[in-house]
N, C-alpha and C positions, 0 to 999 in steps of 0.2 A: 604288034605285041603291046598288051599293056600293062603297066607296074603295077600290081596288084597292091602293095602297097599304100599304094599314096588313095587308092579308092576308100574310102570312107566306108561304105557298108562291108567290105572287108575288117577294116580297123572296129568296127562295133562289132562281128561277129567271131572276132579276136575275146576281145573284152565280151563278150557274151559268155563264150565256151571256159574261160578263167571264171566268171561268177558261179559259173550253173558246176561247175568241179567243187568251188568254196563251199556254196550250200549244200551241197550233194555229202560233204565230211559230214552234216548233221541226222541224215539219215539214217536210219537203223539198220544195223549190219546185216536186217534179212532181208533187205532188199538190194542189197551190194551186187550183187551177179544178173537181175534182174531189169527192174523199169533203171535205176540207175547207172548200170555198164551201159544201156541200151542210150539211155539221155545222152551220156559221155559220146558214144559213139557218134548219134546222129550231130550234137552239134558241134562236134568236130569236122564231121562232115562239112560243113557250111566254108568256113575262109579255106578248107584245103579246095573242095573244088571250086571255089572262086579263082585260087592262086592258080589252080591246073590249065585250068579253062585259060588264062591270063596270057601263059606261056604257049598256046594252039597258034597254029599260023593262019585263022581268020576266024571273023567277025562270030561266022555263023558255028564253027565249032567251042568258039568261046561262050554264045548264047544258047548253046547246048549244055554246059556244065553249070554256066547260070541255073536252068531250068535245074539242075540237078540239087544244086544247092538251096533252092527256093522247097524242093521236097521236102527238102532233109529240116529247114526251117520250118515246114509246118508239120513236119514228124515229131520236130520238137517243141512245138505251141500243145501237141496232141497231149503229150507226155509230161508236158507242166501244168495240164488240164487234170489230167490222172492222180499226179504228185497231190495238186490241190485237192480232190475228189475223197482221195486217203486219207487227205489229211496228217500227209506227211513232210510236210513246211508248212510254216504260217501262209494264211492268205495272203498279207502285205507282202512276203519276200515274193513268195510267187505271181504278185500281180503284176510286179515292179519288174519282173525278169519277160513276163507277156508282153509288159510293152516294146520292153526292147526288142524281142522278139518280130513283136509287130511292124516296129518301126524296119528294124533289115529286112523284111518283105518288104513291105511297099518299096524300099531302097532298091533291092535286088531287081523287083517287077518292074520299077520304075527306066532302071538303066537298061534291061532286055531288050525293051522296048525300041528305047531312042538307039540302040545300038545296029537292029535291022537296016 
C-alpha cells in the first residue's frame, strides 16, 4: 500500500482541482452545467483515483488507476484548451493551469512506469 499522501503529484493535483473550482466561479453562468461541471468532474477525478489505486493490494492494480487518472488529466488539458478556444478565461490564467497540468502528467506517467 502506498500513502497517497505524501506522493507529490497527488498533492499538485489536489491543488490543481482547488484552482480550476477558483477560476471556474469567473465563468458565466451559461456555461455552469456544461464544459465547467464537466472540468469539475474530470479533475477531480485525478487525486481520487490516485488515492483509490494507493489503497489496491498491488502494484499493478494501482498502475491501473494510475492510468485512470492520467486520462482524466488529459480530459482536462482537453477542456482548458476549449475554456481557452472560447475565450472564456484569460490566456495567462489558462496557460498557467496547462502547465501544471502538464507537469502531474509527466509526474503520473513518470511513476507508472518505475512502478512496473
Amino acid at each position: 500500500m502506498h500513502h497517497f499522501e505524501k506522493l507529490l503529484f497527488w498533492q499538485k493535483s489536489i491543488v490543481l482541482a482547488k484552482n480550476i473550482y477558483l477560476v471556474c466561479q469567473k465563468i458565466h453562468n451559461d456555461e455552469k452545467f456544461g464544459l465547467i461541471a464537466q472540468i469539475k468532474r474530470s479533475v477531480i477525478s485525478i487525486p481520487s483515483n490516485i488515492a483509490e489505486g494507493s489503497g489496491r493490494n498491488s502494484n499493478k492494480e494501482f498502475n491501473h488507476f494510475l492510468a485512470i487518472a492520467l486520462g482524466s488529466a488529459f480530459e482536462v488539458q482537453t477542456q482548458l484548451i476549449l475554456i481557452k478556444e472560447l475565450n472564456l478565461l484569460s490566456e495567462d490564467e489558462v496557460n498557467v493551469l496547462l502547465g501544471d497540468i502538464a507537469e502531474i502528467q509527466r509526474m503520473i506517467y513518470s511513476f507508472k512506469n518505475n512502478l512496473k
